[in-house]
C-alpha positions as CSV (number, residue, x, y, z in Angstrom):
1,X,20.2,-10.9,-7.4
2,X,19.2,-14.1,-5.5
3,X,15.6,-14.7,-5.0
4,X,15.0,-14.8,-1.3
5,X,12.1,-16.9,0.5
6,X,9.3,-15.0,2.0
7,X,9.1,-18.6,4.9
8,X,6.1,-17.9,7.4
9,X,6.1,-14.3,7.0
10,X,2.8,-12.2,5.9
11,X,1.1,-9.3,5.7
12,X,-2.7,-8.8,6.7
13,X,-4.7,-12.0,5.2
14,X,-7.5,-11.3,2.7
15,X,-9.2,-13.7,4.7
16,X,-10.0,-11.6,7.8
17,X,-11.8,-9.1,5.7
18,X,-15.2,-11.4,6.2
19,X,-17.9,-11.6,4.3
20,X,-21.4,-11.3,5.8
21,X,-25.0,-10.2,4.6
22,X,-23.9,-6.2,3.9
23,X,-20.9,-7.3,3.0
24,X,-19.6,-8.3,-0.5
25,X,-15.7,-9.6,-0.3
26,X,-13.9,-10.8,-3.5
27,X,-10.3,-11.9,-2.8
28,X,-8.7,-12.4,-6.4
29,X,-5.5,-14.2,-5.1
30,X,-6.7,-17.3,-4.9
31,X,-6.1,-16.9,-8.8
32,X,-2.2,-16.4,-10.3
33,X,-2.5,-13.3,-12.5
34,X,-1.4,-13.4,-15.7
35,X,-0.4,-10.3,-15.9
36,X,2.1,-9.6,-13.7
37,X,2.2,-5.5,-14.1
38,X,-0.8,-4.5,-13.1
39,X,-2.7,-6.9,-10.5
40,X,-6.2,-6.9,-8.6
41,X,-5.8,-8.4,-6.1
42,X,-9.5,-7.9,-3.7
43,X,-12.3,-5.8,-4.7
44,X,-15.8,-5.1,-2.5
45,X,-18.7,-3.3,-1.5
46,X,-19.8,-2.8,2.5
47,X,-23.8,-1.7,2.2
48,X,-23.9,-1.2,6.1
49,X,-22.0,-0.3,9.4
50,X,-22.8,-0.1,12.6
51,X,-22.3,3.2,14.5
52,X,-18.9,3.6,15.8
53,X,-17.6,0.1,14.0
54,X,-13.5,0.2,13.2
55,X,-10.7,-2.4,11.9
56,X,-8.4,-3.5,13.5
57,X,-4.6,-2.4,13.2
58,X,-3.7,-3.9,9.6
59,X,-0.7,-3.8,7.4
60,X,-1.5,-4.8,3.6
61,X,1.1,-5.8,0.7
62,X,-0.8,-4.2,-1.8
63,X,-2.5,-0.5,-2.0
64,X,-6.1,-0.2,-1.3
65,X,-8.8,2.4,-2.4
66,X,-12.1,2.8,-0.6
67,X,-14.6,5.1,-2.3
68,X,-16.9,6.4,0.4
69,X,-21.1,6.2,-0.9
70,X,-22.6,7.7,2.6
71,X,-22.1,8.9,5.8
72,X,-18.3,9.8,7.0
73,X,-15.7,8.1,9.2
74,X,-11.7,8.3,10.2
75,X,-9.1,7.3,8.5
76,X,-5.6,6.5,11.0
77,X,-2.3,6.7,8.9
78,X,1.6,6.9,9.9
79,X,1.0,10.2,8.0
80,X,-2.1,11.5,9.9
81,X,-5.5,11.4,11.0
82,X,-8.2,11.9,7.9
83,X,-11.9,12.5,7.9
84,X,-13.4,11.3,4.8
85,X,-16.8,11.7,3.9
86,X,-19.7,10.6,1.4
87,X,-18.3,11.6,-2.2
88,X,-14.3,11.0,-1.0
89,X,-11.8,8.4,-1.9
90,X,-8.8,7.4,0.9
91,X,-5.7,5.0,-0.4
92,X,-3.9,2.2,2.0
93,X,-0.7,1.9,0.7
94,X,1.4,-1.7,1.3
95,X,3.8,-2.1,4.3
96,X,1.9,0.5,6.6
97,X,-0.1,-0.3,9.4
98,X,-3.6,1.5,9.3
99,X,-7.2,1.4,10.7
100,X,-10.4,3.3,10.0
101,X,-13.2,3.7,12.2
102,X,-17.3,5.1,11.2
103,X,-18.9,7.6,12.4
104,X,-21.2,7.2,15.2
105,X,-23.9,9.3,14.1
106,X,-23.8,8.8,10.2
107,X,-21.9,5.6,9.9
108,X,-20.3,5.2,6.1
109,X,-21.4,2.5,3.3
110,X,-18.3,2.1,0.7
111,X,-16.9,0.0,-2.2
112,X,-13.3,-1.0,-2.3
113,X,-10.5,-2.1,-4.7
114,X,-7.0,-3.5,-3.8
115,X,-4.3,-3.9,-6.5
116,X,-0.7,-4.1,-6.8
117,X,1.9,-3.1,-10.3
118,X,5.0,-2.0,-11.1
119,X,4.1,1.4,-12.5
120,X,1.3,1.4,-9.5
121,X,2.8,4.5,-7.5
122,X,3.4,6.6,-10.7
123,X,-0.2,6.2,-11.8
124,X,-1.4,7.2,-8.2
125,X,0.6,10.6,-8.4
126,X,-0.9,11.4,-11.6
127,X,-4.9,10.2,-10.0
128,X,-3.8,13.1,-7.0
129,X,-2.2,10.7,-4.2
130,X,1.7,11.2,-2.2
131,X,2.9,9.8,0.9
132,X,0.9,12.6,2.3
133,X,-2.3,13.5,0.3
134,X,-4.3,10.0,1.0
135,X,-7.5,11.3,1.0
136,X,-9.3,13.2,-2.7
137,X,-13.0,13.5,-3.9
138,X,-14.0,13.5,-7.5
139,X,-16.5,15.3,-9.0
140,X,-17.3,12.6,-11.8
141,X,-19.6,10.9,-9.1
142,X,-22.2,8.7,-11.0
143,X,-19.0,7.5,-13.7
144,X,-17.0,6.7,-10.8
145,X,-19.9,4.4,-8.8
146,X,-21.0,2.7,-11.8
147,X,-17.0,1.8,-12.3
148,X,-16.6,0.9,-8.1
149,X,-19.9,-1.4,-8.7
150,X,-18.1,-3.0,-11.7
151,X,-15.6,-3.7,-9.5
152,X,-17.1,-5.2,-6.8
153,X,-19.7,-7.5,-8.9
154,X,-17.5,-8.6,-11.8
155,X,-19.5,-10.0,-14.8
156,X,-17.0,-13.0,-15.4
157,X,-16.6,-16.0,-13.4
158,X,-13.6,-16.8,-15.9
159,X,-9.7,-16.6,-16.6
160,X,-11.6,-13.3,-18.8
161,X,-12.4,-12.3,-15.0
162,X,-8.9,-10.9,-14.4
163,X,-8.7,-8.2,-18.2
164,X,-12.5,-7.6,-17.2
165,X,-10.9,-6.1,-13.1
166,X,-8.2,-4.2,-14.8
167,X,-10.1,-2.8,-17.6
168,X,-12.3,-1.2,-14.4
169,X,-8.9,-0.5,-12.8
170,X,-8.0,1.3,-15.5
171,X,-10.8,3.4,-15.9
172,X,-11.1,4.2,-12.3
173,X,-7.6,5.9,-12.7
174,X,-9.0,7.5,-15.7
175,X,-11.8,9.1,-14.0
176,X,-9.3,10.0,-11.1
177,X,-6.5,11.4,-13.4
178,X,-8.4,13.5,-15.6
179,X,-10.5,15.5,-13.0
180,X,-6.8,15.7,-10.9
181,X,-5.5,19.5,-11.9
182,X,-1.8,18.4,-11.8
183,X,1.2,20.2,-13.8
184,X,2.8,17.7,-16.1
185,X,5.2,15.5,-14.0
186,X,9.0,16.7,-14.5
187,X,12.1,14.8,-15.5
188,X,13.0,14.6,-11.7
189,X,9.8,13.2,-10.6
190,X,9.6,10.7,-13.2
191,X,13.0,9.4,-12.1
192,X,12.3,9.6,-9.1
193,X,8.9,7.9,-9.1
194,X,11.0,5.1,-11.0
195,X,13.7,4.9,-8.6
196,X,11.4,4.1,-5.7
197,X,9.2,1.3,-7.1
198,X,12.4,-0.1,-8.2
199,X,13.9,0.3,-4.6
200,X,10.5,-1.4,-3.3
201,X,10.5,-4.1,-5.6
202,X,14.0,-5.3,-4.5
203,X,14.4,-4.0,-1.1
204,X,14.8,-7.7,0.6
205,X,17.6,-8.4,-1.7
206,X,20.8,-7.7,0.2
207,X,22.8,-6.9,-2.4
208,X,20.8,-4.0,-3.6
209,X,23.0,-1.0,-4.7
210,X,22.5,2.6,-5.5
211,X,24.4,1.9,-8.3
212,X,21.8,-1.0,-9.5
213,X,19.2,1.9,-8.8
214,X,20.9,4.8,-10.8
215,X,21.7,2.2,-13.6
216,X,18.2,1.3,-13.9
217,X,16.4,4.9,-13.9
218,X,19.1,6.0,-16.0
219,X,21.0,8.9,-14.2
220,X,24.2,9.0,-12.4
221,X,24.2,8.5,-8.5
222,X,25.1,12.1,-8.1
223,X,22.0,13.3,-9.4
224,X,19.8,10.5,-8.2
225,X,21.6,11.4,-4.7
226,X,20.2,15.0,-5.2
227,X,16.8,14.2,-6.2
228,X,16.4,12.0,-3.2
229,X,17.8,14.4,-0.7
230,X,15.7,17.4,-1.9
231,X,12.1,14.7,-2.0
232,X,12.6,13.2,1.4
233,X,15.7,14.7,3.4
234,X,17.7,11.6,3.0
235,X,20.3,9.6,0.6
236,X,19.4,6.9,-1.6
237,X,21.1,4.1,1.0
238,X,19.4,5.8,4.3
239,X,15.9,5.2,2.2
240,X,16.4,1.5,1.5
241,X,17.7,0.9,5.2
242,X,14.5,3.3,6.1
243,X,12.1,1.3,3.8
244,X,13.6,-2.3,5.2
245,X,13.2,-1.3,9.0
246,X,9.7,-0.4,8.7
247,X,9.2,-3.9,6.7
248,X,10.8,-5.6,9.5
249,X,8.9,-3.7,11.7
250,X,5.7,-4.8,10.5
251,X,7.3,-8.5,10.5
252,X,7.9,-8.3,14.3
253,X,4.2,-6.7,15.1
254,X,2.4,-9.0,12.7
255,X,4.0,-12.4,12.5
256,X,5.7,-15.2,14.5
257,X,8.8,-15.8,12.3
258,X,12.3,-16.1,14.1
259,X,14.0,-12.7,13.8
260,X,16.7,-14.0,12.0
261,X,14.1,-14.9,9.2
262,X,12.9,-11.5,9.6
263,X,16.3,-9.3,9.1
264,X,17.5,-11.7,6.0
265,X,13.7,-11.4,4.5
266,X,14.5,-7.5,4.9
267,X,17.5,-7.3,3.4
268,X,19.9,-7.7,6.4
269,X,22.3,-11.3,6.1
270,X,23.7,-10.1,9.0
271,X,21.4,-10.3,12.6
272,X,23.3,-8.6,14.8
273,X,23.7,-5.4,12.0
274,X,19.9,-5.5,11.6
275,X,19.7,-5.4,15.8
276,X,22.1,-2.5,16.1
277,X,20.1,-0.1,13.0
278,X,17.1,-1.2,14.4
279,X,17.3,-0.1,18.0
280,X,19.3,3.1,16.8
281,X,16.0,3.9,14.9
282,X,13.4,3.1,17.1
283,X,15.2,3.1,20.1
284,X,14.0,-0.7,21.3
285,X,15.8,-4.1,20.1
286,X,13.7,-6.0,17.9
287,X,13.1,-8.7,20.8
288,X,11.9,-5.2,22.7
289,X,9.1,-4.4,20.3
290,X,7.8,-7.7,19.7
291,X,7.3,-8.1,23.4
292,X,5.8,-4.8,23.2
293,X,3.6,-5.0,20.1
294,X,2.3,-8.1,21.4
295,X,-0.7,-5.9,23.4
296,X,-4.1,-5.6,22.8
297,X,-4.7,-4.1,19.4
298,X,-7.7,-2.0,18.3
C-alpha cells in the first residue's frame, strides 16, 4: 500500500493544552519514539480548577486517560454524557471530538496520560473500556496515584525517559486490568479486536480491502463478515467507509486543508465519491459543514 501524506492536516495540538502554575504539561512528541508499539505521547497533572472551567471542543490522534484526585466534573462524548468523580478514571479515544467541563461547586484536580500502540485498544478492553464504557474507578487507589504521579513527573530527562513512561504505562494497565472482573476474551473478540486496529491503522490507504483485513486476522471474510455484523450492525466495508467519514469529518471542523486533500487523506482518490457518501451520511456536503462548523465553539 502506498504511503499517503498527512499535508496541513492535524488533530488537536499538544500545544494548546498550556501550562501554567497548577498546571504540569509534558508533551513527549517533540521526541521520535523508539518504540514504535507502544508510544507516550503527553502525560500531566492539573492541581487546580476554577469552578465551572471546561475545554474546548477537541479531537486527539491518540487515546487519553485522566484519573480524577478530587471534586467531580462532566465528561461530553459522541457516546454520552459522563459524570466522573474523585476516585474515577474517563478515556478520550483518537478521531472523536470531546470536551469536559468541572463542577461548579467541587471543581476536579487530575493527572493525565496520552499514548498511542498498535495493541492499544485490545489492552483497553482487558483494563474495562468499549466504545461505550469510558468512564471506570479502581479500588487500588494509593498504587494507582503513586503510578499517575510517576507519570506526570518522570525521573529521566534522557533517551531512558521514554522505557521509564511505558514501564508506568504498563503498570497503570496492570493495576487497571487486574481489579477489571472480565471473562477471558473469546476467539471472536480477539479477532475482532485485531481486525479493527488493523482497519484504523490503514484506513487512509485507498486500497484497503476486506480481504487485506481477513488475511491479516486470519479468518475467512465470511466469518469476519459475521463477527462485524453481530459487534456493530454493519459489514466490514460499511465500517471503514464509517471510520473514514468521521476522520474527514474531523478534517473539515478542525483544519483548513482543501477538501480534496481531505477525501484522498481519508481514503477516497475520488472527490466527487467522498461528496456523494458524505452528504448521504450526514445529510450536508462537505463544503456545507465546514461553513457550518466554522461557529463559535465551547
Amino acid at each position: 500500500m502506498k504511503k499517503k501524506e498527512e499535508a496541513s492536516i492535524k488533530y488537536a495540538s499538544l500545544s494548546n493544552r498550556k501550562g501554567d502554575r497548577n498546571t504540569i504539561l509534558n508533551d513527549f512528541t517533540l521526541t521520535p519514539p523508539t518504540n514504535t508499539q507502544l508510544v507516550v505521547c503527553q502525560s500531566g497533572h492539573k492541581s487546580f480548577t476554577p469552578s465551572g472551567w471546561h475545554t474546548r471542543l477537541n479531537t486527539y490522534d491518540h487515546y487519553i486517560l485522566h484519573y480524577i484526585l478530587t471534586g467531580q466534573g462532566t465528561y461530553y462524548a459522541p457516546s454520552g454524557v459522563y459524570p466522573v468523580k474523585a476516585g474515577e478514571l474517563f478515556l478520550i479515544k483518537p478521531a472523536e471530538s470531546i470536551h469536559y467541563q468541572a463542577d461548579y461547586s467541587f471543581p476536579w484536580t487530575y493527572y493525565w496520560v496520552g499514548f498511542n500502540g498498535a495493541s492499544v485498544r485490545s489492552i483497553l478492553n482487558l483494563c474495562g473500556f468499549s466504545d461505550t464504557t469510558l468512564v471506570r474507578s479502581c479500588s487500588l487507589e494509593e498504587q494507582l496515584k503513586e503510578t499517575m504521579h510517576g507519570l506526570a513527573y518522570p525521573g529521566f530527562s534522557d533517551i531512558s525517559r521514554e522505557y521509564e513512561l511505558l514501564a508506568g504505562l504498563c503498570r497503570l494497565f496492570s493495576l487497571l486490568i487486574h481489579t477489571h472482573i472480565h471473562e477471558p476474551l473469546s476467539k471472536s473478540v480477539q479477532y475482532l479486536n485485531a481486525a479493527v486496529e488493523f482497519i484504523q491503522l490503514r484506513c487512509s490507504y485507498s486500497d484497503l480491502r476486506v480481504s487485506d483485513v481477513a488475511e491479516y486476522v486470519g479468518i475467512d471474510r465470511t466469518y469476519l463478515y459475521r463477527i462485524f455484523y453481530e459487534s456493530f450492525q454493519m459489514s466490514v466495508q460499511d465500517f471503514i467507509l464509517d471510520l473514514r467519514l468521521k476522520k474527514a469529518r474531523n478534517f473539515l471542523k478542525y483544519s483548513d486543508a482543501p477538501i480534496s486533500l481531505i477525501a484522498f487523506n481519508c481514503g477516497f482518490e475520488n472527490q466527487s465519491y467522498f461528496s456523494t457518501v458524505f452528504k448521504k451520511k450526514f445529510h450536508v456536503s462537505p463544503l456545507q459543514y465546514r461553513k457550518g462548523a466554522a461557529g463559535p465553539q465551547i
